[in-house]
C-alpha positions, 0 to 999 in steps of 0.5 A, a space after each residue: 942723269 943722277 937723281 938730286 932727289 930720290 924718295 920711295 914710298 913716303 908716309 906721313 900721319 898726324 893722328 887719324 889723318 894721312 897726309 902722305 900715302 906712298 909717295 915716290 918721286 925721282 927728280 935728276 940734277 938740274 931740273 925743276 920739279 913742279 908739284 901741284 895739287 889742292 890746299 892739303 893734298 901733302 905738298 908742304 908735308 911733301 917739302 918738309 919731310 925732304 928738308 928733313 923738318 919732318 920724319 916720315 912714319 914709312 918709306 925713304 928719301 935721299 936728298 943730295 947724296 943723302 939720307 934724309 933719316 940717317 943724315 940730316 944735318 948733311 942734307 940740311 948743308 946742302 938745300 935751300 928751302 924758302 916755305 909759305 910764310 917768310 922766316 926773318 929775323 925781325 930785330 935785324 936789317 935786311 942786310 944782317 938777315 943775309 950775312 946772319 945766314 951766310 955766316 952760318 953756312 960756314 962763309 967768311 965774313 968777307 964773302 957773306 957781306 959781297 953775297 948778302 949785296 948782290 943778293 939785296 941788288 937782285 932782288 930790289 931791296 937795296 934801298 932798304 937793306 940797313 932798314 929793320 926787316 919789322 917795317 918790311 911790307 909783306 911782299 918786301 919780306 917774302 923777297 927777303 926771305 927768298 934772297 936768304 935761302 939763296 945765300 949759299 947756292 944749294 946743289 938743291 933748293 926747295 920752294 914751297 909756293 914762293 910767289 904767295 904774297 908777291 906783286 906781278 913785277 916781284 912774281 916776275 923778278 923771282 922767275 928770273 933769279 930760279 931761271 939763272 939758278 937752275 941755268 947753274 946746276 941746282 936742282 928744283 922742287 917747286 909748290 905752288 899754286 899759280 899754274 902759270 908758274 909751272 907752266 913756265 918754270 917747271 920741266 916736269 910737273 907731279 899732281 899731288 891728291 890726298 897724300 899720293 901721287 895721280 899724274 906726272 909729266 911734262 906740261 904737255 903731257 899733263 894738257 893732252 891727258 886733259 882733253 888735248 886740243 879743242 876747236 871753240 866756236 861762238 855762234 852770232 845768233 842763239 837759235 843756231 846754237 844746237 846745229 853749231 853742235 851737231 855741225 861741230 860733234 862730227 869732228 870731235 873725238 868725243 860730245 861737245 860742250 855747249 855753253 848757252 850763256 856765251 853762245 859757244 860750242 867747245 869740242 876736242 879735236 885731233 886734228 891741228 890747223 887744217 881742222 879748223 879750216 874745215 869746220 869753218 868751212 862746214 860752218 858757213 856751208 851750212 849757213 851758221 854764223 861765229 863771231 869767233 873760232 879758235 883752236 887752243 890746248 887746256 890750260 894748266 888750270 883745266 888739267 889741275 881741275 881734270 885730273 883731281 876731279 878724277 882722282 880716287 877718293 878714300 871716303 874711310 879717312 879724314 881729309 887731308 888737311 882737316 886735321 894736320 896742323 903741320 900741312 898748311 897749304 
């Protein structure tokens, strides 16, 4: 597949702080894009040098069959872009928010007001739509500004942390509507900081650390890299605790963890299901008692943590996000 998004080496300073080192990304038509990293790491910088918002200081991005240096305004008529903070126009209703943008985009007048109501049905607002978008409530207004940036049905849509601000049954509405997007062709960069948001509606995942990119694949890749499976076991009495370890160490691939507090051993394993019958059985041969044992896989959670706690850091420069005052993550 053709890339949708195609960027080499991109730089990005705000005075002494670098807030992109190099970064490339190649994202293909119709996929979805998850890129993850700590508040600063350049995520939001990331976004807005692609929406053409920002100028990179080096390195080239194509965004839609378009350079986002030498044409921006092409660029710009073909994404969608939905940022931390919702952007609507306070003195307008909900529904002149919508058929404001439609219109802009170059939609009949017609066809803006039957987008704007499918879009107000869609996400819930229809009973506030001729309201002032002021009395809005803040999770009403992010579900506003969300609807705005899919008036026109961008060939590439950008959103950076959509579901900051939003209660689990809106979170929930917004991965249906980018779910029904993609399903229709439009490709997907998508920042956040709800792993399981990722989890569920990204194919590929990129992790972002002090302006640079340190992993990328699928989540599953990106959870094997954290340790893949691990065989957790909780000992019903305290004092065997130390022989659960040892017991458990034999089988995993690398020392356990012992957690005392909780009374569990948690070790990685290569092994699947049948592994677990085996120490269960090993267990209770050796006459040690668990209240629990499972077998699970590190959670998108454990693999951000994994992977940039690991990350090299350059101590030689300030922070990222000490002193951007555009990066804002």
């Amino acid at each position: 597949m053709a890339g949708a998004i195609h960027a080499t080496g991109l730089v990005k300073t705000f005075g002494e702080t670098r807030a992109l080192d190099g970064v490339d990304l190649d994202v293909p038509e119709g996929s979805v894009l998850g890129l993850l990293g700590p508040n600063g790491a350049g995520k939001t910088t990331t976004v807005r040098l692609l929406a053409t918002l920002l100028r990179p200081d080096a390195g080239t991005a194509v965004v839609a069959g378009h350079d986002v240096v030498r044409h921006p305004d092409r660029v710009r008529l073909s994404i969608g872009l939905s940022g931390q903070f919702a952007a609507v126009d306070d003195r307008l209703t909900g529904r002149e928010n919508l058929r404001m943008i439609g219109e802009l985009y170059g939609l009949r007048s017609r066809a803006a007001r039957a987008r704007a109501d499918e879009l107000l049905d869609r996400f819930d607002l229809t009973g506030a739509a001729d309201r002032m978008s002021s009395t809005y409530s803040g999770g009403m207004r992010r579900r506003l500004d969300l609807a705005c940036a899919l008036v026109v049905r961008p060939s590439v849509m950008f959103l950076d942390e959509p579901s900051t601000g939003l209660d689990p049954t809106s979170r929930l509405m917004l991965w249906d509507a980018i779910e029904d997007l993609v399903s229709q062709g439009t490709t997907l960069l998508l920042t956040t900081q709800y792993l399981e948001e990722a989890d569920r509606l990204a194919r590929d995942i990129a992790v972002v650390d002090h302006g640079r990119i340190i992993a990328r694949g699928t989540p599953r890749e990106l959870k094997a890299q954290a340790g893949g499976q691990r065989v957790e076991a909780v000992v019903a009495r305290r004092g065997q605790l130390d022989s659960a370890a040892a017991l458990l160490a034999r089988y995993g691939t690398r020392a356990p963890d012992v957690d005392g507090p909780r009374g569990m051993v948690s070790v990685p394993v290569d092994g699947g299901v049948r592994l677990v019958t085996q120490v269960i059985a090993a267990l209770d041969a050796a006459g040690i008692e668990v209240t629990d044992i499972g077998l699970r896989r590190p959670t998108l959670d454990e693999v951000f943590l994994a992977l940039t706690e690991v990350a090299p850091r350059d101590t030689s420069r300030t922070a990222v996000g000490a002193g951007a005052a555009n990066e804002k993550e």
